[in-house]
SEKOL-383422 format. One record per residue (C-alpha): x, y, z; residue number from 1; residue in three letters. Coordinates in Angstrom, 2 decimals, padded with zeros to 5 digits, m for minus. Layout:
N
NODE      east     north        up   pos   code
NODE         X         Y         Z   NUM    ALA
...
This chain:
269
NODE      east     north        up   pos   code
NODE   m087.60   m125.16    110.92     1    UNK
NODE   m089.60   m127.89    109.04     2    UNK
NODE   m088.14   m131.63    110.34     3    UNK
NODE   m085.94   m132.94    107.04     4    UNK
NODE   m083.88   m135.64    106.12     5    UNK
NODE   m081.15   m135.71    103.51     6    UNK
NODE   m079.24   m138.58    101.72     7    UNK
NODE   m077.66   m139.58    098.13     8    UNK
NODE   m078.90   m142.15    096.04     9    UNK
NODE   m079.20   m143.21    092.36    10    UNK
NODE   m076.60   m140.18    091.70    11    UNK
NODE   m079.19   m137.50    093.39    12    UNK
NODE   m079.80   m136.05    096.56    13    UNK
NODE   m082.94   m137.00    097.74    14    UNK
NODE   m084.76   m134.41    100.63    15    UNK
NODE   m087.76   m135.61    102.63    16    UNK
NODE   m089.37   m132.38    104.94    17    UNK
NODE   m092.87   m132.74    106.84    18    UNK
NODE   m094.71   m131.01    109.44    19    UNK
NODE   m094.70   m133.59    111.84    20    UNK
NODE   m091.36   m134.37    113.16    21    UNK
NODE   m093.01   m137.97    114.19    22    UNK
NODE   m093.80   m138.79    111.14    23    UNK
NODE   m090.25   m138.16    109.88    24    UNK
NODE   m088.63   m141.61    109.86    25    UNK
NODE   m092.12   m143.01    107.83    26    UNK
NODE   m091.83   m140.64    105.22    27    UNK
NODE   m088.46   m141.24    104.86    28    UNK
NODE   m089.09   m144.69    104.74    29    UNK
NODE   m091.50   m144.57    101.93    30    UNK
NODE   m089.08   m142.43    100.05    31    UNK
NODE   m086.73   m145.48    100.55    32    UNK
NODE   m089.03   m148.09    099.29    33    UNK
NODE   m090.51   m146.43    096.17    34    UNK
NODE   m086.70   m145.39    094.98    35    UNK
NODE   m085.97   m148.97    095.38    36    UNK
NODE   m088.97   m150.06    093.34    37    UNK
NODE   m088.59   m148.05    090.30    38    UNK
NODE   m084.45   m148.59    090.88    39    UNK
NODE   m085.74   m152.18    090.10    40    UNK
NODE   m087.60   m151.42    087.26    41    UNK
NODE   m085.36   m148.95    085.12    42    UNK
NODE   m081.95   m148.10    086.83    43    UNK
NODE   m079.48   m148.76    084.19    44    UNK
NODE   m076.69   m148.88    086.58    45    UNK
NODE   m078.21   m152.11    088.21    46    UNK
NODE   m077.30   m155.40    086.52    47    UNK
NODE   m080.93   m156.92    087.66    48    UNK
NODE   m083.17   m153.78    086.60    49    UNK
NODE   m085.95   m154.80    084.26    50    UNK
NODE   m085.88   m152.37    081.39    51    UNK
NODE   m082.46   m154.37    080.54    52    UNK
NODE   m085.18   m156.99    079.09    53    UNK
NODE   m086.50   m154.31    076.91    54    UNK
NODE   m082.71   m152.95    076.05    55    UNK
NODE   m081.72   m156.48    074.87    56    UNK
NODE   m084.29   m157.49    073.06    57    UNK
NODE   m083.39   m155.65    069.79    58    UNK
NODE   m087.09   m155.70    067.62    59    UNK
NODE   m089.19   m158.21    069.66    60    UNK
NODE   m091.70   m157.43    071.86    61    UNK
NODE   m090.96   m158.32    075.51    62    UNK
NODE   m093.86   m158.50    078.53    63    UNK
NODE   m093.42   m156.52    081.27    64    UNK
NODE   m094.42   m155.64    084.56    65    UNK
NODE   m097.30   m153.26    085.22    66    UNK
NODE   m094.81   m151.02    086.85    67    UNK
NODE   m092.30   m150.23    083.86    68    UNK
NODE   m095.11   m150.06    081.48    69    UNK
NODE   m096.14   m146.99    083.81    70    UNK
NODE   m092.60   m146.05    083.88    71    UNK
NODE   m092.23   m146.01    079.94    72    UNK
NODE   m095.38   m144.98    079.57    73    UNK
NODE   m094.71   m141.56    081.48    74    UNK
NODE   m091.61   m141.07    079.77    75    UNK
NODE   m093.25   m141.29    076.30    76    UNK
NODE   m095.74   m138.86    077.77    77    UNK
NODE   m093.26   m136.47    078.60    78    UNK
NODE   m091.72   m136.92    074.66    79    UNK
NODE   m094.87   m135.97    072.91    80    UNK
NODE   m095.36   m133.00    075.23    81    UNK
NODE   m091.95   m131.67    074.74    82    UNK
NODE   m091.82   m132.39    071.32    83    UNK
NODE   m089.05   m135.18    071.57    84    UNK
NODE   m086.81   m132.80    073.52    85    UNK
NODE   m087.38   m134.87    076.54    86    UNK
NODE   m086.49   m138.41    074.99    87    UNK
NODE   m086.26   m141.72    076.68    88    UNK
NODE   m083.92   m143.57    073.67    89    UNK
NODE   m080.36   m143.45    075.06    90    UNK
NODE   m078.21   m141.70    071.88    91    UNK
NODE   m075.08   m142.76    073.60    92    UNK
NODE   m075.75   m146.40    074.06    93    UNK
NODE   m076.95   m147.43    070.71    94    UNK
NODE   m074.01   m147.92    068.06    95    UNK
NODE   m075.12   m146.29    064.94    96    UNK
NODE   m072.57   m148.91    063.04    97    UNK
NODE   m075.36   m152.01    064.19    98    UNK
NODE   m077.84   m150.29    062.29    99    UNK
NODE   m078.00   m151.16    058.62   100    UNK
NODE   m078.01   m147.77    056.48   101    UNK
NODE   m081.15   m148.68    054.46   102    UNK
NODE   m083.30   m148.24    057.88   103    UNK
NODE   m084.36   m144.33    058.94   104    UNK
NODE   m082.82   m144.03    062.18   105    UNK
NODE   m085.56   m144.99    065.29   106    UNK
NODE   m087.37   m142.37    067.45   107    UNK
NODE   m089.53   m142.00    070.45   108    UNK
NODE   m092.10   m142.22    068.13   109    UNK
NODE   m091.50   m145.71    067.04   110    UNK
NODE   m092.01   m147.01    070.72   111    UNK
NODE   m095.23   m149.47    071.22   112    UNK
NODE   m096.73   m149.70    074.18   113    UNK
NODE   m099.42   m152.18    074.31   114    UNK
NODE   m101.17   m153.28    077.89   115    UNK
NODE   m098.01   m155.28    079.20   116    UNK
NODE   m095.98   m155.77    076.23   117    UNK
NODE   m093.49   m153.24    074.85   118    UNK
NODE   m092.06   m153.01    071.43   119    UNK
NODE   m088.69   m151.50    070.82   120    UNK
NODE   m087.44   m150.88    067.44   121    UNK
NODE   m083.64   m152.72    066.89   122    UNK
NODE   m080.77   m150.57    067.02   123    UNK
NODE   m083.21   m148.43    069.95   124    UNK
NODE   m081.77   m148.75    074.24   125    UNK
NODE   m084.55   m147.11    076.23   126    UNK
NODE   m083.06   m144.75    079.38   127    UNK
NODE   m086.03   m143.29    081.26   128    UNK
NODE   m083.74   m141.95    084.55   129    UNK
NODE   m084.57   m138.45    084.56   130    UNK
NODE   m088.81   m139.24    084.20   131    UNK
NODE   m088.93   m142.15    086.25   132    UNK
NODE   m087.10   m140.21    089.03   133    UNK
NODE   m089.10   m136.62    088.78   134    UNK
NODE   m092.23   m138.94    089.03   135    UNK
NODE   m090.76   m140.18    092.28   136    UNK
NODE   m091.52   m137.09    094.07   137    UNK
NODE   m095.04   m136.70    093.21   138    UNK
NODE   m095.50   m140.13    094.23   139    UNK
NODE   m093.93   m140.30    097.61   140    UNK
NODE   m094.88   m136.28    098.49   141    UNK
NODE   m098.77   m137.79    097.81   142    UNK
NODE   m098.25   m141.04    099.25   143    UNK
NODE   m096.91   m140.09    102.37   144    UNK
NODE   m099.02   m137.05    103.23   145    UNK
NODE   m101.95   m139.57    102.84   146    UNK
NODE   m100.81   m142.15    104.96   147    UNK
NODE   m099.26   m140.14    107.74   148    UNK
NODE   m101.81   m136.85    107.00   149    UNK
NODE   m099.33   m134.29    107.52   150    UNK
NODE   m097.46   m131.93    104.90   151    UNK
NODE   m094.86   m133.69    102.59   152    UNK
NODE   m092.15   m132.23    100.49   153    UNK
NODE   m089.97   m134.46    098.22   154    UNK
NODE   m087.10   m133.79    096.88   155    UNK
NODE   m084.98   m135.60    094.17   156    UNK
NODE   m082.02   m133.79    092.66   157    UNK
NODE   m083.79   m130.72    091.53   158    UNK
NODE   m087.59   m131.86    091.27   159    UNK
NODE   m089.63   m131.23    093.92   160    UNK
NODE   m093.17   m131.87    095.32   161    UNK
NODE   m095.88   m130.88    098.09   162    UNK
NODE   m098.76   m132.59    099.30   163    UNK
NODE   m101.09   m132.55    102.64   164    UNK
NODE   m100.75   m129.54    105.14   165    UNK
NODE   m098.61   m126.23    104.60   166    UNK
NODE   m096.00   m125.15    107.03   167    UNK
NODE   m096.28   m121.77    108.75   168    UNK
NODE   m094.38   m119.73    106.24   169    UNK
NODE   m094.85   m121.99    103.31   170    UNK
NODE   m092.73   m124.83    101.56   171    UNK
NODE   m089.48   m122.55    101.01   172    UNK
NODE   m087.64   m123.43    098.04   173    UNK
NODE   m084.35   m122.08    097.24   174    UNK
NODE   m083.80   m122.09    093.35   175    UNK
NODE   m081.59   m119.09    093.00   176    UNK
NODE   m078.88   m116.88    094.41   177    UNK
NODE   m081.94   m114.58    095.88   178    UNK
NODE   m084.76   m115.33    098.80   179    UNK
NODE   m086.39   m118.59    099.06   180    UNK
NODE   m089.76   m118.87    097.31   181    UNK
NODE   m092.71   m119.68    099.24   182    UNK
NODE   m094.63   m122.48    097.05   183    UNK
NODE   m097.91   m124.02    097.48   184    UNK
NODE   m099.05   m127.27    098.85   185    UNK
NODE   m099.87   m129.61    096.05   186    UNK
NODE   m097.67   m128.33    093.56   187    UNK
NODE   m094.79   m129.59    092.19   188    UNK
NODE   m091.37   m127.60    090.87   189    UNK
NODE   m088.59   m128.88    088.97   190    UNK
NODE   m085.33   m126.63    087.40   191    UNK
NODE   m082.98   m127.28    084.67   192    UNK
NODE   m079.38   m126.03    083.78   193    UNK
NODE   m077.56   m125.68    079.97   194    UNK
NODE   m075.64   m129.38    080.24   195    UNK
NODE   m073.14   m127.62    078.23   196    UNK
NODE   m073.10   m123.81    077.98   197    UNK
NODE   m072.93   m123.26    074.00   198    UNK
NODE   m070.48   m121.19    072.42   199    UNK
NODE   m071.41   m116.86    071.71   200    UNK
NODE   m074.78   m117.83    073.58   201    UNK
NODE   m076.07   m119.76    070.95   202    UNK
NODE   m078.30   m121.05    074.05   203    UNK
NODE   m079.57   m117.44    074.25   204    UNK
NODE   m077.18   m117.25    077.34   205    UNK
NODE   m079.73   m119.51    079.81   206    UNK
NODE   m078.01   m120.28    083.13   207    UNK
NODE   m081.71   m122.30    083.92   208    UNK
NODE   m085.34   m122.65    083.98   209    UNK
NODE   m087.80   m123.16    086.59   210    UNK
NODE   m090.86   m124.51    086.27   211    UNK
NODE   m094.32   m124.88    088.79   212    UNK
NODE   m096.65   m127.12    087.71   213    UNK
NODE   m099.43   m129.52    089.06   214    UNK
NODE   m097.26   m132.43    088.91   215    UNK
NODE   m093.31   m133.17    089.08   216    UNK
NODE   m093.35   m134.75    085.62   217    UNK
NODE   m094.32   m132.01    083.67   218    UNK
NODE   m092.42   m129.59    085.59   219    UNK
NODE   m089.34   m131.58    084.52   220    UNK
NODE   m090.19   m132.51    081.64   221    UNK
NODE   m090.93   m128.64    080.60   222    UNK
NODE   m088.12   m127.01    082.71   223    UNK
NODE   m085.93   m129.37    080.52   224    UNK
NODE   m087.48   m129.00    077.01   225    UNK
NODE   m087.26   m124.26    077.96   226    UNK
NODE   m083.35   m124.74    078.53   227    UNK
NODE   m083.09   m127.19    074.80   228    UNK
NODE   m084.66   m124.02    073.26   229    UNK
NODE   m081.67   m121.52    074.54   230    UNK
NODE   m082.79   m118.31    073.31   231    UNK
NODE   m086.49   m118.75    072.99   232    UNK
NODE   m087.15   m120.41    076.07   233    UNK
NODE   m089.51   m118.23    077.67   234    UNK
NODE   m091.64   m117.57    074.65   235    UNK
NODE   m092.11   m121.37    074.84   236    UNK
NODE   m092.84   m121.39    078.10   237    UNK
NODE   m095.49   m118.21    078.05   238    UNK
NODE   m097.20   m119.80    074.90   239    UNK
NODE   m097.74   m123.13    077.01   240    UNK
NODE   m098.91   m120.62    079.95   241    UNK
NODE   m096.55   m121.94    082.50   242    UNK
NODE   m095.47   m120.63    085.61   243    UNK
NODE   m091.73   m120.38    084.91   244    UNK
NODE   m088.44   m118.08    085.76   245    UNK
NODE   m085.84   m117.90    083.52   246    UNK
NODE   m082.18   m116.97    084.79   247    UNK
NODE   m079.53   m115.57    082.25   248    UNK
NODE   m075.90   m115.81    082.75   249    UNK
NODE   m075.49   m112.27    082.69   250    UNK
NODE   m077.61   m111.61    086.13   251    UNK
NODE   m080.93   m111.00    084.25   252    UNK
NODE   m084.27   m112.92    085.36   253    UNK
NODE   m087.28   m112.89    083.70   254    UNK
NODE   m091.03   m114.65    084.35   255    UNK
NODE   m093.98   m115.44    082.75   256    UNK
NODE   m096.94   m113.74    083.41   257    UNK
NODE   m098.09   m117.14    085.08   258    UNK
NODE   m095.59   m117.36    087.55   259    UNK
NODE   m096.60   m113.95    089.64   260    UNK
NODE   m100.39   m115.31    089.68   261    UNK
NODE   m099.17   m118.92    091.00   262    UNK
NODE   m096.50   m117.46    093.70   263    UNK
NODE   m097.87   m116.06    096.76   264    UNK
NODE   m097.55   m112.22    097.08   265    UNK
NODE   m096.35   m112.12    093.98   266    UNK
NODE   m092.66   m113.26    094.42   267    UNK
NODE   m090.45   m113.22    091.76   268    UNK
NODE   m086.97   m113.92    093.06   269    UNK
């Protein structure tokens, strides 16, 4: 049994395993402090969080720190890879009533970065949660193995990421009603649900996606944009050549032809 720790925070449950039961309170630890410090940069839910700043300003540019320009950098990333399906503007803040009519209505795309100062159309509330927190677990899973040179797994809600040593028998990952998976040291995997399951499987019946990638942002970030295309997720995923299992509803599982090559002995699960 690999040493873990378990707890709840920012509305995910957050996993820390390593191969050194000593160096199980320091991991954890470094979990703690890097959730704090991106908490302080772009957790909505905090009064004090920076990106507020950004939210407020409504057309001006604002400086800011080196830390959420990496933040909203990433996130932007993540929307040009995905094609917008994985966008940081918050649809459900913004009131469509404060725009004037005349003015196209604001996109990803209309997001300026430049060195520390950000540019945020008006009528446009920036909501980066679900980028800044896969990026977490690359982060602390590379930090940690580093500093305390044993294996690291991180886990936030359902992102997930290895660094340093391998157990014996593997990182084992349960994403599925089937056997574990065995995945590989220094690589990350993230899975994705249907938010809402659509009417006569409009979504092409998906019950979720999982993706294995180098890092934990792109495995989000493409896990998420597979389940937006319902039906032809996993031609998406095979023409982007990811390692990726697809779960229907119905019982049925399929893979890309990547994900047998990536998985040891083959496993599909």
């Amino acid at each position: 049994m690999v040493p873990s720790m378990q707890w709840h925070t920012w509305g995910s449950e957050v996993e820390i395993q390593v191969t050194e039961g000593a160096a199980l309170d320091a991991a954890a630890d470094i979990a703690a402090a890097t959730l704090t410090d991106v908490r302080a940069a772009c957790d909505l839910t905090r009064g004090d969080a920076e990106i507020h700043a950004v939210n407020l300003s409504q057309g001006m540019p604002v400086k800011i720190s080196r830390r959420l320009t990496a933040l909203i950098r990433a996130a932007l990333w993540a929307a040009r890879m995905t094609g917008g399906a994985v966008d940081p503007l918050s649809h459900d803040t913004a009131d469509p009533r404060r725009v004037p009519p005349i003015h196209p209505e604001s996109t990803f795309e209309d997001v300026r970065l430049d060195c520390d100062t950000v540019f945020a159309p008006f009528g446009v509330y920036l909501d980066i949660t679900g980028t800044a927190k896969a990026g977490i677990a690359d982060r602390v899973a590379h930090t940690a193995a580093g500093a305390l040179e044993c294996g690291v797994l991180m886990r936030i809600g359902d992102t997930i990421s290895t660094a340093g040593h391998c157990p014996i028998g593997g990182w084992q990952v349960e994403i599925g009603a089937g056997a574990p998976i065995e995945v590989l040291t220094g690589k990350a995997l993230s899975s994705a649900r249907p938010a809402v399951r659509a009417e006569w499987d409009a979504d092409g019946g998906l019950d979720g996606v999982t993706v294995i990638t180098e890092d934990s942002l792109w495995a989000y970030a493409a896990a998420a944009a597979a389940v937006s295309r319902g039906v032809a997720a996993l031609r998406w995923l095979d023409e982007n050549e990811l390692a990726a299992r697809v779960a229907y509803r119905r019982g049925a599982v399929r893979t890309t032809d990547a994900w047998a090559h990536l998985l040891p002995h083959g496993h599909v699960a």
